[in-house]
C-alpha positions as CSV (number, residue, x, y, z in Angstrom):
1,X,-2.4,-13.5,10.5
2,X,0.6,-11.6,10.6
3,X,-0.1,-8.0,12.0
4,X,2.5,-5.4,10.3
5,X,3.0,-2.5,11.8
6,X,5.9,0.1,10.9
7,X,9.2,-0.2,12.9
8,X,11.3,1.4,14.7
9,X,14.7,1.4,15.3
10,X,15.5,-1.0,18.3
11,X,17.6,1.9,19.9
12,X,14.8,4.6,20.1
13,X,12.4,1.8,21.6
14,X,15.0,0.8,24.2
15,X,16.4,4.1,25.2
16,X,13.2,6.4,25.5
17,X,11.2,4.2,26.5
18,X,8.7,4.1,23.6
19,X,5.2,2.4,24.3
20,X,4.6,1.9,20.4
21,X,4.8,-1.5,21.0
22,X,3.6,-2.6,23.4
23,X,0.5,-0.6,21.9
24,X,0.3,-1.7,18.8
25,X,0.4,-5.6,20.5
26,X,-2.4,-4.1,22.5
27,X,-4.5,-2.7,19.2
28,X,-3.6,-6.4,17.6
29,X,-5.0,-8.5,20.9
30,X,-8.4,-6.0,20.7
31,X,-8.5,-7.2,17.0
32,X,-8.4,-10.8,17.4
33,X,-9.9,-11.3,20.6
34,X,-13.2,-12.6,18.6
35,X,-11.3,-14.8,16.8
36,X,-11.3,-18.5,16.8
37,X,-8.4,-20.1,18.8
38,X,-6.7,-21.4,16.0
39,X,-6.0,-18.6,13.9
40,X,-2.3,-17.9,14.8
41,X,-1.6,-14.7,14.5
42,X,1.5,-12.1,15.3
43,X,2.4,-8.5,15.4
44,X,5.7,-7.8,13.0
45,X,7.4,-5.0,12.1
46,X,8.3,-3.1,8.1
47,X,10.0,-0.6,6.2
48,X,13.0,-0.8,8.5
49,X,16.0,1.5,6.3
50,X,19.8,1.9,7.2
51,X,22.3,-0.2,9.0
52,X,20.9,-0.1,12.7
53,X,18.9,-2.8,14.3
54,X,15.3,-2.9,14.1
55,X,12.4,-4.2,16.2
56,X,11.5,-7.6,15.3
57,X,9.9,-9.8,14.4
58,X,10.2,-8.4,10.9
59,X,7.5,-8.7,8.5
60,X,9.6,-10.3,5.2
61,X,11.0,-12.6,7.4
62,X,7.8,-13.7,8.9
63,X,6.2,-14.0,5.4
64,X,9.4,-16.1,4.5
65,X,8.9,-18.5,8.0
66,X,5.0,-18.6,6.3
67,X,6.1,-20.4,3.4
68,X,8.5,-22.5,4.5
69,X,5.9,-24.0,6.9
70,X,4.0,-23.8,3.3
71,X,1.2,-21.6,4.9
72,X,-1.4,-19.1,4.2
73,X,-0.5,-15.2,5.3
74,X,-3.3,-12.7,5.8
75,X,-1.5,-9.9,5.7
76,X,-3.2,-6.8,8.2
77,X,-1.5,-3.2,8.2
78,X,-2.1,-2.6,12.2
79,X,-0.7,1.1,12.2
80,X,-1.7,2.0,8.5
81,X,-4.9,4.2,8.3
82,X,-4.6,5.1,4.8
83,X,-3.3,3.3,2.1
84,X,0.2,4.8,0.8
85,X,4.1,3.5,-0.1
86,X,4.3,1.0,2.7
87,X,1.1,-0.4,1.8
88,X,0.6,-0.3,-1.8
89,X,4.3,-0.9,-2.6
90,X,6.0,-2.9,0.2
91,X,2.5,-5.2,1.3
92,X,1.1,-5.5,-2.0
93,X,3.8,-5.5,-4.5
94,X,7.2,-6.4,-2.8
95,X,5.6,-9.0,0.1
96,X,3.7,-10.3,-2.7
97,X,6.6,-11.0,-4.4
98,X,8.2,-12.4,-1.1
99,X,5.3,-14.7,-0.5
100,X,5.2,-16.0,-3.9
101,X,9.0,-17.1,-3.8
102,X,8.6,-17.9,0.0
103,X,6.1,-20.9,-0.9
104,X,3.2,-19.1,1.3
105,X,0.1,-20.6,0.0
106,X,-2.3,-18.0,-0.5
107,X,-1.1,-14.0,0.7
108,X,-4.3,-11.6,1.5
109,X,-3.8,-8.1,2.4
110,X,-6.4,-6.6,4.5
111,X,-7.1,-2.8,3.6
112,X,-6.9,0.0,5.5
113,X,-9.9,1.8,6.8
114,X,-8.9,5.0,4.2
115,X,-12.4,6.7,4.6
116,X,-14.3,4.2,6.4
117,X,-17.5,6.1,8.1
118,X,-17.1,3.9,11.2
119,X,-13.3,4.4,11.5
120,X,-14.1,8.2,10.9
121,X,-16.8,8.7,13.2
122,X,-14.6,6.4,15.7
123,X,-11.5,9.2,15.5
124,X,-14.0,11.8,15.5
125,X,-15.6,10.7,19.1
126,X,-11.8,10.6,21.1
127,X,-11.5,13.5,19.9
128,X,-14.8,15.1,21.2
129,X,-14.0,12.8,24.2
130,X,-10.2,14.4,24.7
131,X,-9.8,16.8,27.3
């Protein structure tokens, strides 16, 4: 299970200080904490642009590492709430694509939760429960 979340650049992480993540690791380790033990799973990081360093592990060259270890990739979008360019173009078209060529045996995306009346009614509860 590779967990992709979008990146940041490795600079704004390191010099303010940014918690992203380190949360996003945290919202990943909530997911999978009912999991079996041998599902391996990973947080990585897309839709990195321009010549400065990212955060890694990056997502393509996870999927890439997948195949070549001719593995299965379920594919979860860990910071994507609705679906959208990073999810409908870079997951399910151009990581496809990747995973295909990569040798990954089977490729999965998970949705998002879009509209989900559990996922709503979750958002809608911190926010009666912020102060």
């Amino acid at each position: 299970m590779l967990f992709s979340a979008h990146g940041l650049p490795e600079k704004t992480v390191r010099q303010k200080k940014d918690p992203y993540p380190q949360e996003v690791r945290e919202t990943m380790e909530a997911v999978v904490c009912g999991l079996p033990k041998e599902v391996a799973f990973r947080v990585c990081y897309q839709s990195r642009v321009g010549p400065v360093e990212w955060i890694k592990p990056y997502t393509d060259v996870e999927i890439e590492g997948a195949g070549a270890e001719e593995k299965a990739v379920i594919l979860v979008p860990i910071s994507f709430v609705s679906e959208h360019s990073e999810t409908l173009v870079e997951m399910d078209k151009e990581y496809q694509a990747l995973a295909e060529k990569s040798g990954v045996v089977g490729f999965y995306r998970v949705p998002t939760p879009r509209d989900n009346l559990l996922f709503m009614q979750g958002l809608a509860d911190l926010v009666r429960g912020a102060k």
